[in-house]
Structure formats: structure tokens, C-alpha cells
Steps between C-alpha positions, in 0.01 A plus 500: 500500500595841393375854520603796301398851415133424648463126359514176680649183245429153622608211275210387279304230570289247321089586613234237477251642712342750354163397288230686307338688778717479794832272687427160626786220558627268700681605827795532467573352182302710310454823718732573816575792706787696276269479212197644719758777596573530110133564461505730721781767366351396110143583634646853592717537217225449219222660723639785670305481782493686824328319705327110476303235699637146567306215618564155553325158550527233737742276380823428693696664185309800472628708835855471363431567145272846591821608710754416225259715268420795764937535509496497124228756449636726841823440318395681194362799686145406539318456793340170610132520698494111625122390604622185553264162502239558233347427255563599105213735481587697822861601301228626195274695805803667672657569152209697400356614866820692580537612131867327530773405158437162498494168707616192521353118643703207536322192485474250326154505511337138425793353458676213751716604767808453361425768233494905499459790331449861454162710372592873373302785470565892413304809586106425550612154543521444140651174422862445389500223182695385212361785324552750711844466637528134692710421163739807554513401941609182374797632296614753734529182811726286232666783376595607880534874419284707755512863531394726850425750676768714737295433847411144552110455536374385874240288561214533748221215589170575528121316533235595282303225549217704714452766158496176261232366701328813491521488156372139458198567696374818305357244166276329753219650722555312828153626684352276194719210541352173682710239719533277253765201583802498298714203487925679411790326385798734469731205408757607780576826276443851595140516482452403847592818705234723262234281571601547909438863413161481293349278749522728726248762302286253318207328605611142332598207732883370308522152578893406360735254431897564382456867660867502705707700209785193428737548247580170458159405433432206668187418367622519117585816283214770509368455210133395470424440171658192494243281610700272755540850687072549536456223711551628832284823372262249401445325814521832731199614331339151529602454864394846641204532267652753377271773263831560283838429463856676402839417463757719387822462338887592705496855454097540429433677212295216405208359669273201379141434603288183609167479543336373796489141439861525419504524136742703339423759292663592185652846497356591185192516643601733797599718231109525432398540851753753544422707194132514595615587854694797316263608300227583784749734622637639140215481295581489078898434673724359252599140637838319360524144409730235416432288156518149630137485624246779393175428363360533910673795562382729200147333562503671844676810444276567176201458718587669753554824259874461532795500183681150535888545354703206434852508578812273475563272800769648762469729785717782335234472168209562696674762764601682185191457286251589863684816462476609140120377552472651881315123543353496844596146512664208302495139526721216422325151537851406677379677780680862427269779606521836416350851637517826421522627836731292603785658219348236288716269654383171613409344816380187658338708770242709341367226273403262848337774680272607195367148398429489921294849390321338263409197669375703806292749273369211261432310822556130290824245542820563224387226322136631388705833386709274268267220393288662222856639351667160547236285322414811217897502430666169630864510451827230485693683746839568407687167351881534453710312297875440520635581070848580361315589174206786578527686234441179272224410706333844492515457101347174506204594726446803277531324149255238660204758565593823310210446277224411718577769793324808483741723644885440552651734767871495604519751768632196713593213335224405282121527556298322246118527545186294353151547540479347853839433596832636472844443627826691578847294520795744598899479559618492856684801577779275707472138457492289129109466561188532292183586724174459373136615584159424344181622594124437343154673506372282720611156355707254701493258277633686218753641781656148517469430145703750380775582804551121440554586120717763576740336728597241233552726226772686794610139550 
């Protein structure tokens, strides 16, 4: 290491960690704590900025990556505002709340323990992709050449965590809310604490399991869409008798719903729910959505006198297309969800508390608010499949029904629809996958018959 005339020189390094929207790797072959402290003084020398947020997760690595960062960034002449445990979204709320240059999460968010990461966002929490300058962070931490400021920066903890739940609370009207019984499963991430808080102002009676934040996740990686991770949702609800249940993902800015009897419930159709939710408070609102699964979604926002917008998949497509629209809210049937007043960011807080709205104000169980969309637009829930060859696939799909389809869309892969079904088969942004969804108008039968079809012409 070397420093001249304002510029710090480390030797280059080979970088494997940085992806399409953010860092993830392996600790510490992948990510360790010099290249967190590289982040750091590239984050400052591409940014410029004075001052930034840094949050962490729970995992064992996490503590000592956020410090090696916080020395890189105070090293560079910015100053560090740690808030600690938290979750992703509460970087994006003190980012924006305090009007700040930019934060930073590590997590790994989903991921097993032995991974980690980092999130990035600039002013008004605006996210940080390959587009828009995670391809030139990634340069400047191999390249090793940082430049400064004269005064170091200093860094200063802090809790928000009373003005984020302040903030959480103002899209519900608690005097209207019933004590419904929720059954929680935080998956031993950071979820847990902010549901200590909430309970303490809402009228709902948590019944939990996995709430102790863990970082080495006993109970299996936080990530609940993979089915082997529902069961213990599924049987909380079913034990306590439960009127809903939630689970969340490591750093929860994802949440995923089941019904009372335990059933889970496909995120596209929370989209829906959410949208009409939305809608009562923003009527004729724009409302952003994703173009694996739409036919239920423009349904809904149509009749509720809304203007449905489809946008590619990927939290910085929608962030960035919410705010060229000024979309009250977008939806990802992945379980991203997006609101205006939250910076458009997303969050796996608001989405929970609003469905509870709903349920309380509709006074009927999640699973008669989901029903009649289920059965008038059954879907194949996402399918992937493991392919060198994707491109050559993609072809082959689209040769196969270019000439019966009625409209071809590639705003995400490629969307083929027919007069009662249609289909959209995309690339995965990180692994050599294919991942497919099918939906009907109203036709399970037809559902099979042709996600069947599908998956042999992928192979």
C-alpha cells in the first residue's frame, strides 16, 4: 500500500462478488474485510459523499465487515452514521428521512450463513446498479486506486428505529384495526426486534416461531419461498389457529403470506390485494408491475380506475420506472413491494400491515380475498430450470408459438400470449437458469397442459 499526492494505491485484486444489483459471496473467499474496507474508500471516491448510513445484518460476518467498511468510507473523508442491527429497508428510511448521500446494508439477505453482501444506495435512497455505477465501484476495488479527503470522516451511532416505526404505522389506521391472531416467522433474521416494537402499538396478538435474530440460522436459511422453509409457518398457523401467517426473509424486505388454514399464497396475488389496497387511498394512482404474471393485476387496477404499467423484473427497474411514473406502488410477484411514500423503495413491513387493513375492514379470512382471483387466473408458480443454452431455448419456445400468440412482448424475457393463456420464460440474472410462469383465464386444465408443453420444449 501506497499513498501519494492525495491517492491511496493498493495492489489490484481479482473481484467476484459483485452481481447485477448488489455484492453477495462467500465469506471470506469471496468477500472479506480488506475488500469491505476497499468498498468503502471506492464508495467515496466515485460518490463524493459527505455523509452515509451503514447497516448490517445478523450474521456472525456482518459486525466485522460493516467496521472494515465504516474505516474505508471514514478513511476517505466521509462520515459513517451506524444504526446498527436492521433491516435493509431501515438503511432506505434513514437514507431518505435524514435527507443523507447515500447508505449502505450488509447482508446477505436470503442467503445461508456462510454468505454476505452489501446493498448500495445514493441520495433519496436511490439504488446503486450495474447501470448506474456498481460496474465502475467494482473497477475502482480491483484497480486499488482511492482518492480522499484532507480530514478523515468520524462516525457516530445512532437509533432510528422509534421514527421508522412511526413511519410504518402512518399507512394503517390502528383505531380500525381488530385483534386478529397472527402466526410470525422471522427465520432467525432481523425481523424479529420490529415486530417487538409494533406489538407494542397494534391491537394483533403475534404468536412466533424463529423470532431470536440468529445469524447462523439454525432453523435453515431465511428464505421462504422454498417450500421446505414453509413448514414451520405452516404448522404455527395450524397449531395456534392462527387468522394469518408471515414469514420474512434475513434482512426483510420480503414478506410472504398464508392464509388461515395454512396455505400459501402466491405473491402475485398480493400484488392484487395490495394494489386495490393502494388505490382506495390514491384513487386513478398509477400502479407498477412486473411481466411474469399480469392478466390479475391489470384486471384490478383497470377496475378500480387505476393505469397498470408493466415493467422489467428487478428492484432498480421498478424503483426507477415508480419514479418517472410517480407510481404509488409497484409489485413484483417475488414478493418486492414498492411505495411511493416510502422513497419508492421496498419493504416487507408495509405490505403485512396493509393486507392486516384489509382483512380487518373487509371483515373475511385471506383466503376469501384471494379465492375468486386464484380460480379466475390460476397460475404455475414460478418453475426454474437449470440450462447452459438459454438463449437457444428462448428461440425454440418462440419459433414453436410465434404464429399462434397474439401478442409477443420482451420487456423481460419473453411473454407470449393466447386467447386464454399466456406464458413468460426469462434469463436468470445470476445463475445459468431458465424460469418459467404460465397463467390461464380460469382454466387449470389448460394450465397443466401447456406449462407441461413448455417445460419439454426448455428440456
Amino acid at each position: 500500500m501506497k499513498t501519494s499526492a492525495g491517492v491511496m494505491v493498493m495492489e489490484s485484486r481479482e473481484i467476484t462478488c459483485f452481481k447485477a444489483y448488489d455484492v453477495r459471496g462467500k465469506v471470506p473467499d469471496e468477500l472479506d474485510e480488506e475488500l469491505a474496507y476497499r468498498i468503502g474508500r471506492a464508495y467515496v471516491t466515485l460518490f463524493r459523499p459527505r455523509k452515509v448510513v451503514v447497516g448490517r445484518d445478523v450474521r456472525p460476518s456482518s459486525l466485522p465487515l460493516a467496521r472494515a467498511l465504516q474505516q474505508g468510507l471514514n478513511d476517505g473523508g466521509c462520515h459513517v452514521l451506524d444504526i446498527g442491527l436492521c433491516g435493509t429497508e431501515q438503511v432506505y428510511f434513514a437514507t431518505f428521512h435524514l435527507d443523507l448521500d447515500g447508505g449502505i446494508m450488509v447482508t446477505a439477505s436470503h442467503n445461508p450463513s456462510a454468505y454476505n453482501g452489501m446493498k448500495f444506495v445514493r441520495r433519496n435512497a436511490i439504488p446503486v446498479s450495474s447501470d448506474s455505477g456498481l460496474r465502475e465501484l467494482e473497477r475502482l476495488v480491483a484497480k486499488g486506486a482511492f482518492t480522499g479527503g484532507t480530514e478523515r470522516g468520524k462516525r457516530e451511532e445512532a437509533d432510528l428505529t422509534g421514527a421508522y416505526i412511526g413511519h410504518l404505522l402512518s399507512y394503517v389506521e390502528i383505531k380500525r384495526l381488530r385483534p386478529l391472531k397472527i402466526a410470525c416467522n422471522p427465520g432467525n433474521g432481523c425481523a424479529g426486534p420490529i415486530l417487538d416494537r409494533l406489538k407494542e402499538r397494534l391491537p394483533f396478538e403475534f404468536v412466533t416461531v424463529y423470532h431470536e435474530p440468529d445469524g447462523t440460522f439454525p432453523n435453515g436459511a431465511p428464505n421462504p419461498l422454498l417450500p421446505e422453509n414453509r413448514e414451520a409457518t405452516v404448522n404455527l398457523v395450524r397449531e395456534t389457529a392462527a387468522e394469518i401467517g408471515i414469514a420474512w426473509d434475513g434482512d426483510f424486505d420480503r414478506c410472504f403470506f398464508f392464509d388461515e388454514d395454512g396455505n400459501f399464497i402466491e405473491g402475485y396475488y398480493i400484488v392484487g390485494l395490495l394494489a386495490q389496497s393502494v388505490l382506495k387511498r390514491n384513487p386513478g394512482a398509477t400502479i407498477i408491475h412486473d411481466p411474469r404474471l399480469i392478466w390479475n393485476t391489470i384486471e384490478i387496477v383497470q377496475e378500480m380506475g387505476g393505469k397498470p404499467v408493466q415493467c422489467k423484473s428487478g428492484h432498480t427497474f421498478i424503483k426507477e420506472r415508480m419514479r418517472a411514473e410517480d407510481a404509488a406502488y409497484g409489485g413484483e410477484m417475488s414478493a418486492h413491494h414498492y411505495f411511493r411514500e416510502f422513497a419508492y423503495c421496498d419493504s416487507g413491513m408495509i405490505p403485512w400491515l396493509l393486507v392486516l387493513q384489509t382483512l380487518c375492514a373487509e371483515d373475511k379470512p385471506l383466503s376469501a380475498l384471494v379465492r375468486e382471483r386464484m380460480e379466475r387466473y390460476p397460475v404455475s408458480g414460478e418453475i426454474n430450470r437449470k440450462l447452459m443454452d438459454q438463449d437457444a431455448a428462448l428461440a425454440k419456445i418462440e419459433e414453436h408459438y410465434r404464429l399462434q400468440a397474439h401478442d409477443i412482448d420482451y420487456t423481460d424475457g419473453l411473454s407470449m400470449a393466447f386467447d386464454i393463456w399466456r406464458f413468460n420464460v426469462r434469463k436468470s440474472n445470476t445463475e445459468p437458469l431458465l424460469r418459467l410462469n404460465v397463467e390461464t383465464r380460469g382454466d387449470r386444465n389448460l394450465l397443466r397442459e401447456k406449462t407441461q408443453e413448455l417445460l419439454e420444449l426448455i428440456g
